[in-house]
C-alpha positions as CSV (number, residue, x, y, z in Angstrom):
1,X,68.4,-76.7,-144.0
2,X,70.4,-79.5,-145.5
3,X,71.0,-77.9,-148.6
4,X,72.4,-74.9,-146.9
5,X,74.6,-77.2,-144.9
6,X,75.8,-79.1,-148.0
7,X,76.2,-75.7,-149.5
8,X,78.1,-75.1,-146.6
9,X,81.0,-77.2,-146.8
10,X,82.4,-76.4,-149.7
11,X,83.4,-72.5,-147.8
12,X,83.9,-74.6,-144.3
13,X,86.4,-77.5,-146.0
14,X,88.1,-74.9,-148.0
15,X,92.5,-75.5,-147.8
16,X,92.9,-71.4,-146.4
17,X,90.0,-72.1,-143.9
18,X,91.0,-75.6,-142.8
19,X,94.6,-74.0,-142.2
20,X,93.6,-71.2,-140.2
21,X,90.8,-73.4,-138.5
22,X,93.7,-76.0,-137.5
23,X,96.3,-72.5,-136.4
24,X,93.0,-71.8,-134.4
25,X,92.6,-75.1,-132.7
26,X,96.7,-75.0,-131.9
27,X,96.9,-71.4,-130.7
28,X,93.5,-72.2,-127.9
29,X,95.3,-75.4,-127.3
30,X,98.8,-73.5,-126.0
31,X,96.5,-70.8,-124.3
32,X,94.0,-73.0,-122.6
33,X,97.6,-74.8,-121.3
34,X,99.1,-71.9,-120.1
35,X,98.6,-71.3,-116.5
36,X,96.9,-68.0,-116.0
37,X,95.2,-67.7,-119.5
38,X,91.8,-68.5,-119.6
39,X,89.7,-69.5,-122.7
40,X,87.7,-66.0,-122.5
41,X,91.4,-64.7,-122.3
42,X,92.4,-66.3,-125.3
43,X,89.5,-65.8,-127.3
44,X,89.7,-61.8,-126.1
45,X,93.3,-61.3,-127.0
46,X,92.7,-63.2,-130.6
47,X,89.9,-61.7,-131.9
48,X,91.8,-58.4,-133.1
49,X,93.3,-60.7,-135.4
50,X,90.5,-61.2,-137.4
51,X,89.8,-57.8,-138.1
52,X,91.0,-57.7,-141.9
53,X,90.0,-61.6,-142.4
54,X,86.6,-62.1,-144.3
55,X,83.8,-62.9,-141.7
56,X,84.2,-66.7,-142.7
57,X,87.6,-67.1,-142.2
58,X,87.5,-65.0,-138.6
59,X,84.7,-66.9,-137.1
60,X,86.1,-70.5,-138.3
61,X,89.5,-69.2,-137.1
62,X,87.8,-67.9,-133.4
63,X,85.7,-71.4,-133.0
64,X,89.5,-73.1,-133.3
65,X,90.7,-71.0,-130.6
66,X,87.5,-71.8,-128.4
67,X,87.8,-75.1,-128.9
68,X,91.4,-75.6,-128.8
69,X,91.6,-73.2,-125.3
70,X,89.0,-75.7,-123.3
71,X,90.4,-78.7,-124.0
72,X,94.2,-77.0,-123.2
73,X,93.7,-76.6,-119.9
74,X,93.3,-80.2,-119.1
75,X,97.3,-80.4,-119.8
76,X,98.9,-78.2,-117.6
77,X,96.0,-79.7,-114.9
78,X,96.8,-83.0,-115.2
79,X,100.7,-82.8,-115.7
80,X,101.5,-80.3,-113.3
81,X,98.2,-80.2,-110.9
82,X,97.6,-76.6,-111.7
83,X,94.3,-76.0,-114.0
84,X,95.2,-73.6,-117.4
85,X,91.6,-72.6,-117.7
86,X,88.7,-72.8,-114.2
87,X,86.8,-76.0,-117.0
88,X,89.7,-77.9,-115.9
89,X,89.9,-78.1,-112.5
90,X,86.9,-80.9,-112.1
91,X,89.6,-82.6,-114.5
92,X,92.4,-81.4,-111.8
93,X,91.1,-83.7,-109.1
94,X,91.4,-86.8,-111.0
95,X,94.2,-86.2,-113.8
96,X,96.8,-85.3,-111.5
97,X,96.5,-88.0,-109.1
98,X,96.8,-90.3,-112.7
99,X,100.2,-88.6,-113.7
100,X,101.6,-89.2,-109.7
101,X,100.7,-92.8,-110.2
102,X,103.1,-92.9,-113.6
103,X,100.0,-92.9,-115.6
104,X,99.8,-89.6,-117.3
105,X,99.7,-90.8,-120.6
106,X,96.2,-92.6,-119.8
107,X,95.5,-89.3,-118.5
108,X,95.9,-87.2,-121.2
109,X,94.7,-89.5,-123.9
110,X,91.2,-89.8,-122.0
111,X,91.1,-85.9,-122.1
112,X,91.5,-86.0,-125.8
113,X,89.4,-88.6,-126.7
114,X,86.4,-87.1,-123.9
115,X,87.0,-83.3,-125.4
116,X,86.8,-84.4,-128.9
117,X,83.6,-86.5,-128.6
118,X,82.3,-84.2,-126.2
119,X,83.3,-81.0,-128.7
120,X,80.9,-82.8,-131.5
121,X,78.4,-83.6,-129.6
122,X,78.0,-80.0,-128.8
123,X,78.7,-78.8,-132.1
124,X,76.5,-81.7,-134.4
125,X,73.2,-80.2,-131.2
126,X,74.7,-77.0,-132.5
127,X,74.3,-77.6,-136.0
128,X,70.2,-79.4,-135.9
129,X,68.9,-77.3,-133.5
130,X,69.8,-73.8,-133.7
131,X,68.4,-73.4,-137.3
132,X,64.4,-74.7,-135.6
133,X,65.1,-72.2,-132.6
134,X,65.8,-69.4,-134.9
135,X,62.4,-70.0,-136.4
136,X,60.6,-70.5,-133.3
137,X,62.7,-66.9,-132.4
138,X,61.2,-65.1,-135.5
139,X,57.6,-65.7,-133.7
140,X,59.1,-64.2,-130.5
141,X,57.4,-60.4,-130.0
142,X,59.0,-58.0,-127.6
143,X,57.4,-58.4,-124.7
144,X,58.8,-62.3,-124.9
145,X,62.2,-61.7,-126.1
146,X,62.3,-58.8,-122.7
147,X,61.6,-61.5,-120.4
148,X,63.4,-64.1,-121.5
149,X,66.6,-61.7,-121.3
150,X,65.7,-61.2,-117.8
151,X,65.5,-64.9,-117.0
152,X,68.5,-65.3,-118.9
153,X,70.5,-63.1,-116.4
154,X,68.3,-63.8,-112.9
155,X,69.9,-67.3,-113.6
156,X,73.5,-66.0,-113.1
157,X,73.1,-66.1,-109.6
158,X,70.8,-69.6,-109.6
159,X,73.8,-71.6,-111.2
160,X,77.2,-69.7,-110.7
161,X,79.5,-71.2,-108.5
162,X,80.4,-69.0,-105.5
163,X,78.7,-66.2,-103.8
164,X,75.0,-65.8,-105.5
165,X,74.8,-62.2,-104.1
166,X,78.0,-61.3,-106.0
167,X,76.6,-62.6,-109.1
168,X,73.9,-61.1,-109.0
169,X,75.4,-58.1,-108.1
170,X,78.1,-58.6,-111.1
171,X,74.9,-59.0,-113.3
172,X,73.5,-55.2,-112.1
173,X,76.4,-53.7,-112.6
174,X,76.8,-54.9,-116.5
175,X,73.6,-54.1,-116.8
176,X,74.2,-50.0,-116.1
177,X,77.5,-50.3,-117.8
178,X,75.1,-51.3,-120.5
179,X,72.9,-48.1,-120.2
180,X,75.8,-46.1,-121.0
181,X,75.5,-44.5,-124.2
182,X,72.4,-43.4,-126.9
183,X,68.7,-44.3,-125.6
184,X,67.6,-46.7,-128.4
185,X,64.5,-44.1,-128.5
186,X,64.6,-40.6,-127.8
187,X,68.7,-40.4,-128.8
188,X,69.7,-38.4,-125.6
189,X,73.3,-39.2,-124.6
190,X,73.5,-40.9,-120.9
191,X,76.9,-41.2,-119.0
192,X,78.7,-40.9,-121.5
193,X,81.1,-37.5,-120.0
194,X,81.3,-36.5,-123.6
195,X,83.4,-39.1,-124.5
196,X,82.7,-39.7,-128.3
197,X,84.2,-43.4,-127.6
198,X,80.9,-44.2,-125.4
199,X,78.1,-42.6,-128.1
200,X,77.4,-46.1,-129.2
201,X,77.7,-47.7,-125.6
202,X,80.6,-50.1,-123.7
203,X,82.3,-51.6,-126.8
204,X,81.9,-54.7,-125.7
205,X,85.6,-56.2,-127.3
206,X,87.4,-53.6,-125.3
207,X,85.1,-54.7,-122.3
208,X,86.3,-58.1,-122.6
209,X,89.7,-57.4,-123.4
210,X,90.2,-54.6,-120.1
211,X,88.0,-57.2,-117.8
212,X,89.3,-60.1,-118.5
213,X,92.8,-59.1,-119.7
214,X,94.2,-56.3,-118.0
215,X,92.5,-57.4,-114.5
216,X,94.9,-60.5,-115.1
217,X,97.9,-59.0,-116.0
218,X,97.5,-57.2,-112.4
219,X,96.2,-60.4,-110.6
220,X,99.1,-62.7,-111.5
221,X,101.5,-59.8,-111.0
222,X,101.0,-60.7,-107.4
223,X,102.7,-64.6,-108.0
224,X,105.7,-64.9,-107.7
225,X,106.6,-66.9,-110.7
226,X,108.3,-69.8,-111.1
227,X,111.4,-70.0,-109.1
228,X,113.0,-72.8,-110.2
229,X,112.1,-75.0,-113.1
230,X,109.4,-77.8,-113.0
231,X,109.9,-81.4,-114.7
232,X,107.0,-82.2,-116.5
233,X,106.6,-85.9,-115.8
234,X,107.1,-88.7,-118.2
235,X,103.9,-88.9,-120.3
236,X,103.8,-92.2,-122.4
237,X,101.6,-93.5,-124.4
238,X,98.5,-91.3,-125.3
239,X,96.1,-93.9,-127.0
240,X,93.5,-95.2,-123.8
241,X,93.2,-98.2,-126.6
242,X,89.4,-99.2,-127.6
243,X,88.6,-101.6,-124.3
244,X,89.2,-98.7,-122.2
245,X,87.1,-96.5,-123.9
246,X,84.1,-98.9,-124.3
247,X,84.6,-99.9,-120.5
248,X,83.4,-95.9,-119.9
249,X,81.4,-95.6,-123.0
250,X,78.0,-94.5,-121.2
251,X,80.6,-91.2,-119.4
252,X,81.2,-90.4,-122.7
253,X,77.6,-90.1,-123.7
254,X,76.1,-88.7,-120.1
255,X,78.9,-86.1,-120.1
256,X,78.3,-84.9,-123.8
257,X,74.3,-84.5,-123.2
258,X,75.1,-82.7,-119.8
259,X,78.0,-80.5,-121.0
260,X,75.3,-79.4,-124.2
261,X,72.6,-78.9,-122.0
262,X,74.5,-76.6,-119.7
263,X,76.0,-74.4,-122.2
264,X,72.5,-73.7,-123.7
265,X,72.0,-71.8,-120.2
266,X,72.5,-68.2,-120.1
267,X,74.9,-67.9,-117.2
268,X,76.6,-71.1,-117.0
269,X,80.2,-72.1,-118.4
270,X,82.0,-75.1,-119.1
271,X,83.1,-75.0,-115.5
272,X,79.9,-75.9,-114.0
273,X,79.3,-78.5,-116.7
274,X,82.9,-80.3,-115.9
275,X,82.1,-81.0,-112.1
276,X,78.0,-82.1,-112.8
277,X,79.8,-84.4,-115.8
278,X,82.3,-85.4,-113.1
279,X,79.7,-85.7,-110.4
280,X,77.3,-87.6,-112.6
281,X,79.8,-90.3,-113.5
282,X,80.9,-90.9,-110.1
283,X,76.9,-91.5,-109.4
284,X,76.7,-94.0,-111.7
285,X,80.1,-95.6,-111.2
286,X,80.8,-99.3,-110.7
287,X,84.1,-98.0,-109.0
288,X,83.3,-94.7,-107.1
289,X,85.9,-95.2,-104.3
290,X,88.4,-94.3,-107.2
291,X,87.3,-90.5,-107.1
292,X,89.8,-88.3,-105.8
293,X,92.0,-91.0,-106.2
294,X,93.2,-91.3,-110.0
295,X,90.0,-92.7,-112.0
296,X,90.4,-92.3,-115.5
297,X,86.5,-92.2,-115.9
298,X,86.6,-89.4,-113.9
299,X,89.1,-87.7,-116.1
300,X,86.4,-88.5,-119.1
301,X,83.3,-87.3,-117.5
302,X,84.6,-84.0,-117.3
303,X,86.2,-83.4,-120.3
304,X,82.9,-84.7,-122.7
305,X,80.8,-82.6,-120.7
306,X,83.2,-79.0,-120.9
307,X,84.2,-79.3,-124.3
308,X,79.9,-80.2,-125.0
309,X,79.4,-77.0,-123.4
310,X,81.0,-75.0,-127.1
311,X,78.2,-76.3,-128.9
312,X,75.3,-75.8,-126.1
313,X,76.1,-72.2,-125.9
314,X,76.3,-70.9,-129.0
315,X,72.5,-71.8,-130.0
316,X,71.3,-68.8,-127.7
317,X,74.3,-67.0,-128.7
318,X,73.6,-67.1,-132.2
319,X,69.7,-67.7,-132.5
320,X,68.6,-65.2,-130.0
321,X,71.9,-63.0,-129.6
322,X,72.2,-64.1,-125.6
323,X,75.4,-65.5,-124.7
324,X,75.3,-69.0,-122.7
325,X,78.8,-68.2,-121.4
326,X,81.8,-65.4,-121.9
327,X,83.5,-67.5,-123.9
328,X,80.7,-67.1,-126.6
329,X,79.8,-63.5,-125.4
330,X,83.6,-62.9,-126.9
331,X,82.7,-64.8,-129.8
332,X,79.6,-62.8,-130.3
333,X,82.0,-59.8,-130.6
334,X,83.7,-61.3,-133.6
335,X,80.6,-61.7,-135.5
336,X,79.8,-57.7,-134.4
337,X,83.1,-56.6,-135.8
338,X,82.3,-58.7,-139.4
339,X,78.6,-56.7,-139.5
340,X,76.7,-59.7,-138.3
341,X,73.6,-59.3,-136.0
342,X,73.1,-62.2,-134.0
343,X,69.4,-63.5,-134.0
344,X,67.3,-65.5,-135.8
345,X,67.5,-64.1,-138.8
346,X,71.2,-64.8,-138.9
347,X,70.8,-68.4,-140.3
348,X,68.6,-67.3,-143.4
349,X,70.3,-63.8,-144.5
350,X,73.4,-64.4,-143.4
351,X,73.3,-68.6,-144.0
352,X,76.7,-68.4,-146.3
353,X,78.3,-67.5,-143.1
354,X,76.9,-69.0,-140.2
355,X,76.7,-73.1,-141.2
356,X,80.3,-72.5,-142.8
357,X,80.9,-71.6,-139.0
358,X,79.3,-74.0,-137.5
359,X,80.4,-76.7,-139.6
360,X,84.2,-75.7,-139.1
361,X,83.8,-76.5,-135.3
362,X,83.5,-80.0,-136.6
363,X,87.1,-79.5,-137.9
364,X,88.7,-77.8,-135.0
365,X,87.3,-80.3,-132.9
366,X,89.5,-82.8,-134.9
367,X,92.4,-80.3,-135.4
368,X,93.5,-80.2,-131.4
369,X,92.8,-84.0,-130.9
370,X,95.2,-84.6,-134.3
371,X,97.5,-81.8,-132.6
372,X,97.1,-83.3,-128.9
373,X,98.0,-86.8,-130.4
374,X,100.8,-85.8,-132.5
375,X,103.0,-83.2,-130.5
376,X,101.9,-83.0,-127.1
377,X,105.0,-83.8,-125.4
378,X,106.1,-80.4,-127.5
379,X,103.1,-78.7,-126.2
380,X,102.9,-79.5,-122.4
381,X,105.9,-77.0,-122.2
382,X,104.0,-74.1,-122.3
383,X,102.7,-75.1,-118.5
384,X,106.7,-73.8,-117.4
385,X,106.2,-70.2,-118.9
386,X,107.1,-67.6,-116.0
387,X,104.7,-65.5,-115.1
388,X,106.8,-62.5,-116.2
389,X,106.9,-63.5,-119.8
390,X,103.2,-64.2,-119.6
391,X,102.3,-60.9,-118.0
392,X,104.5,-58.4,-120.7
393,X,102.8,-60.7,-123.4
394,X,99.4,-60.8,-122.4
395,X,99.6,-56.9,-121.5
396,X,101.1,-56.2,-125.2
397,X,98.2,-58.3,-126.8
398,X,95.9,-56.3,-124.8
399,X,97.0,-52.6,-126.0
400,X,96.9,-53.4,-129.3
401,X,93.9,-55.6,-129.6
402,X,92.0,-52.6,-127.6
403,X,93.1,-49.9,-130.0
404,X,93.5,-51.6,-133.3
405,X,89.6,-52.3,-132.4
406,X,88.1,-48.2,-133.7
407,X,91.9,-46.6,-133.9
408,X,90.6,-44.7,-130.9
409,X,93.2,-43.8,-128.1
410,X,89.8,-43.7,-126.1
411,X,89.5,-47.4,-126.0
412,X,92.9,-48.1,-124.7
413,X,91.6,-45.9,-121.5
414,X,88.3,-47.3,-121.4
415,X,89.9,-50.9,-121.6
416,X,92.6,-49.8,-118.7
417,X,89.3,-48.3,-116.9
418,X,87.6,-51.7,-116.6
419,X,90.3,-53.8,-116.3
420,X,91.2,-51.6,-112.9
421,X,87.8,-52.4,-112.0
422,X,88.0,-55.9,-112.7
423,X,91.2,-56.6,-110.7
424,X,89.0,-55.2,-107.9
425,X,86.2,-57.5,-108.4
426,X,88.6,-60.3,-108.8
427,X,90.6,-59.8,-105.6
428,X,86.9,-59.1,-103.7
429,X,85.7,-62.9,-105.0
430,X,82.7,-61.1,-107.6
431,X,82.9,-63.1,-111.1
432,X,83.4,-61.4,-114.0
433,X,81.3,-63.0,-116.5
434,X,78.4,-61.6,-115.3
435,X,79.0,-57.9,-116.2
436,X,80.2,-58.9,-120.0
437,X,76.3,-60.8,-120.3
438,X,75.1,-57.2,-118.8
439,X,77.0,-55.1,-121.1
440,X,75.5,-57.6,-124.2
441,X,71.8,-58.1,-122.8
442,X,71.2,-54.7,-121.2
443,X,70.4,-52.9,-124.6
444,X,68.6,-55.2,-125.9
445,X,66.2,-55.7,-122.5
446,X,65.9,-51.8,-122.4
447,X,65.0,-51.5,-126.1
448,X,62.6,-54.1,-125.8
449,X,61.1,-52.9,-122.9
450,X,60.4,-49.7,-124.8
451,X,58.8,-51.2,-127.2
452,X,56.4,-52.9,-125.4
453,X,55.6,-49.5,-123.3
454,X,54.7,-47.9,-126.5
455,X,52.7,-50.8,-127.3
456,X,50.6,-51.1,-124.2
457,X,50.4,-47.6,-123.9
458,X,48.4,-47.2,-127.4
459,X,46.0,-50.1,-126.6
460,X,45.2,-48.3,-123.3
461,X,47.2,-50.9,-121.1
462,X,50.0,-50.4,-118.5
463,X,53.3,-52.5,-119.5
464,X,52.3,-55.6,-116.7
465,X,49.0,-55.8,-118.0
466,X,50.4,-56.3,-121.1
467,X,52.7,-58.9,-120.0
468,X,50.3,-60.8,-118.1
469,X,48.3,-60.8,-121.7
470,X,50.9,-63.6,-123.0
471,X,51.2,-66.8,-122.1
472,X,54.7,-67.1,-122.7
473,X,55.3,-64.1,-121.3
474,X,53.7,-65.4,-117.9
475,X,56.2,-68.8,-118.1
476,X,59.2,-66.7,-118.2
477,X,58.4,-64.4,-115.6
478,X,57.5,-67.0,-113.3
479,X,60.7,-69.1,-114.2
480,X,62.4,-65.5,-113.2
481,X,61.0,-65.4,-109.9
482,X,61.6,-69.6,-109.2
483,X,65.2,-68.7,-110.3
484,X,65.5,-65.9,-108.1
485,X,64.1,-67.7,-105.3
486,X,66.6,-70.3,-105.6
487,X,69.0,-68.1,-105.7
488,X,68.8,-66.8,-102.1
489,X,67.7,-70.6,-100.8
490,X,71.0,-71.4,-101.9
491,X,73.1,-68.5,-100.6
492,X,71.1,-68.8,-96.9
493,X,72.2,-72.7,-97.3
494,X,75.5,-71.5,-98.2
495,X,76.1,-69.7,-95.3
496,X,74.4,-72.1,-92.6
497,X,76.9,-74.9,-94.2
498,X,79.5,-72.5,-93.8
499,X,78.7,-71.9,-90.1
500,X,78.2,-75.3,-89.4
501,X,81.6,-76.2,-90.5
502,X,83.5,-73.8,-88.4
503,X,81.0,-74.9,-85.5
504,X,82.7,-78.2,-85.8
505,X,86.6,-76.7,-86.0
């Protein structure tokens, strides 16, 4: 493995790959800090320009924009209390009341110094471990790999935030949107309405791009702008200095191991990782009164742990081709478009192009701390764009990202389709991530499945005998049902608090 890594460098550290890693980096950075664009967003609307890069250059260029767009929206959070991406707003709570006490320097220079630590953390877990699960993954048989899908996407509705019926609902529904298409056995054609577009299923780039794109465009065309022009505050000095940083050292630490451990879930986001980082350090806080109050610490624990969270999910992105997040379900579009399968054998037929990858994570990483440092008071004023501009633009990105994606006029209507759909969802509280891990995990559950069904079916056995054959097969499908069984706990708890509450008003 360390040859390959060492063998690595040399493509990763390259001048034209470190530029368009750093143009990356900057690009995620002024997204993530826009109000309104999220980091999915970002990495959505950028990936169609990678298409005529080699797959090297595209992914190193992508991993800048991840990077850069979760550690953005800290800015426009902390400066101006409105989070640019839904990782920041754990960061929101603290930041902001920083900047209101003249302080927003100390702010901002604990979210750079907490995402970049936190960002390789993620990415160095990234780098050791994914290579030993991707051979522990060429062991995995069909009947495995079909349940752990299924755990992967019962636990959408045990950890999303929000309504767990929704997500799980949000979950079925990328699943049949995943159905559409050619049966991975017999070839018939299903839903498809003789649409040559849908032959090979929901493309899932234009299914990001008309979710996640178009259903903003129409959600934020209900603000009303900005009506008169915002001062961004004074910011000051950026550098915490090295006594503040060791004061917090063990947030650092905590958040980064929590923030990793999160993103290798199937389901969870950076989001969730920034308020149990947050949440964590005000447990073991010498000073917990200062929560909610301006605490720099609290500013640190959860920007290690949603910048960690790059890392943690992309080892079941790329080892096992299960996305820990949207952000990396985008992601795993870019390596689709460059003619790489993700799975385990990604890291030993395709190694010249995944530790190249991985390794220039390290480098953006460094790239929008460097950037942060060196031009943020340029860079905050992205948080005053009007909503108009940002609108026209994002809807422009969107048309041509969807069609330069096949050429087909088809996908521009497939893209406006779900994006239609997805301002529904939005505006009825359902999340959105969940259908994008459907459309991804669907096919491979139902082929799979199939597989095993011809398998049991020639040794004389019905498909549940055969599962309860494996022993591994038995641990996931009991984790499924202790997943699901959370899930409604916690939705019934959910609504009893929610009760209680208004008993009391």
């Amino acid at each position: 493995m360390f040859d390959l890594i060492i063998a690595g460098m040399g493509d990763a550290f390259e001048p034209m790959n470190l530029l368009l890693i750093f143009a990356g980096a900057v690009l995620g950075t002024v997204f993530g800090a826009t109000p309104g664009v999220s980091a999915t967003l970002s990495m959505a609307l950028l990936v169609p320009l990678t298409f005529g890069m080699t797959p090297v250059h595209g992914l190193s260029f992508l991993g800048g924009v991840y990077c850069g767009a979760i550690y953005g929206g800290s800015i426009s959070s902390i400066l101006i209390n409105v989070p640019g991406t839904p990782a920041a707003v754990a960061t929101m709570l603290d930041g902001y009341e920083l900047t209101k006490k003249g302080q927003a320097g100390k702010a901002l220079g604990g979210a750079i110094t907490a995402s970049f630590f936190g960002g390789q953390i993620g990415v160095l877990v990234l780098l050791l471990a994914a290579p030993l699960v991707a051979a522990a993954a060429l062991h995995i048989r069909s009947a495995e790999f079909f349940w752990i899908v299924v755990f992967a996407m019962s636990t959408v509705g045990a950890i999303g935030g929000g309504s767990v019926t929704k997500g799980l609902i949000a979950a079925v529904l990328g699943l049949i949107l995943g159905a559409v298409g050619t049966h991975p056995f017999t070839g018939s054609l299903r839903f498809t309405f003789d649409l040559p577009a849908l032959y090979e299923g929901f493309p899932v780039i234009v299914g990001i791009v008309g979710l996640f794109s178009i259903s903003q465009v129409l959600y934020l065309c209900h603000g009303k702008g900005m009506d008169k022009q915002i001062d961004i505050p004074t910011i000051g000095s950026l550098w915490p200095g090295w006594p503040e940083i060791m004061r917090v050292k063990a947030t650092y630490i905590r958040s980064a191991v929590i923030g990793t451990f999160v993103g290798l879930l199937p389901g969870a986001g950076a989001d969730i990782a920034s308020f149990i980082g947050r949440n964590e350090a005000q447990r073991f806080s010498k000073n917990p009164e200062e929560y909610g109050k301006g605490s720099y610490e609290g500013v640190v624990g959860a920007e290690a742990a949603n910048n960690a969270v790059v890392g943690g999910s992309l080892v079941p992105a790329l080892t096992l081709g299960i996305p820990g997040n949207a952000v990396s379900a985008a992601l795993m579009g870019g390596l689709l478009i460059h003619g790489l399968l993700p799975g385990p054998r990604l890291f030993t037929e395709q190694a010249g192009i995944i530790y190249p990858f991985i390794l220039s994570l390290f480098a953006a990483n460094l790239f929008f701390a460097l950037a942060a440092f060196g031009g943020l008071k340029y860079l905050a004023k992205v948080v005053l764009i009007p909503q108009g501009v940002l609108d026209a633009s994002v809807a422009v990105l969107s048309f041509l990202g969807a069609y330069a994606y096949r050429n087909m006029m088809e996908d521009v209507w497939l893209m406006l389709f779900l994006g239609v759909i997805g301002y529904v969802l939005r505006r009825t509280g359902f999340p959105l991530a969940p259908i994008i891990l459907g459309i991804i995990l669907g096919p491979l559950a139902e082929s799979n499945l199939e597989r095993v069904m011809t398998i049991a079916n020639a040794r004389g056995m019905s498909a549940m005998q055969y599962f309860m054959s494996n022993t591994i097969t038995v641990v996931f499908m009991v984790l499924t049902v202790a997943a699901l069984i959370y899930s409604v706990v916690r939705e019934i708890r959910h609504h009893r608090s929610g009760k209680a509450m208004l008993t009391e008003e």
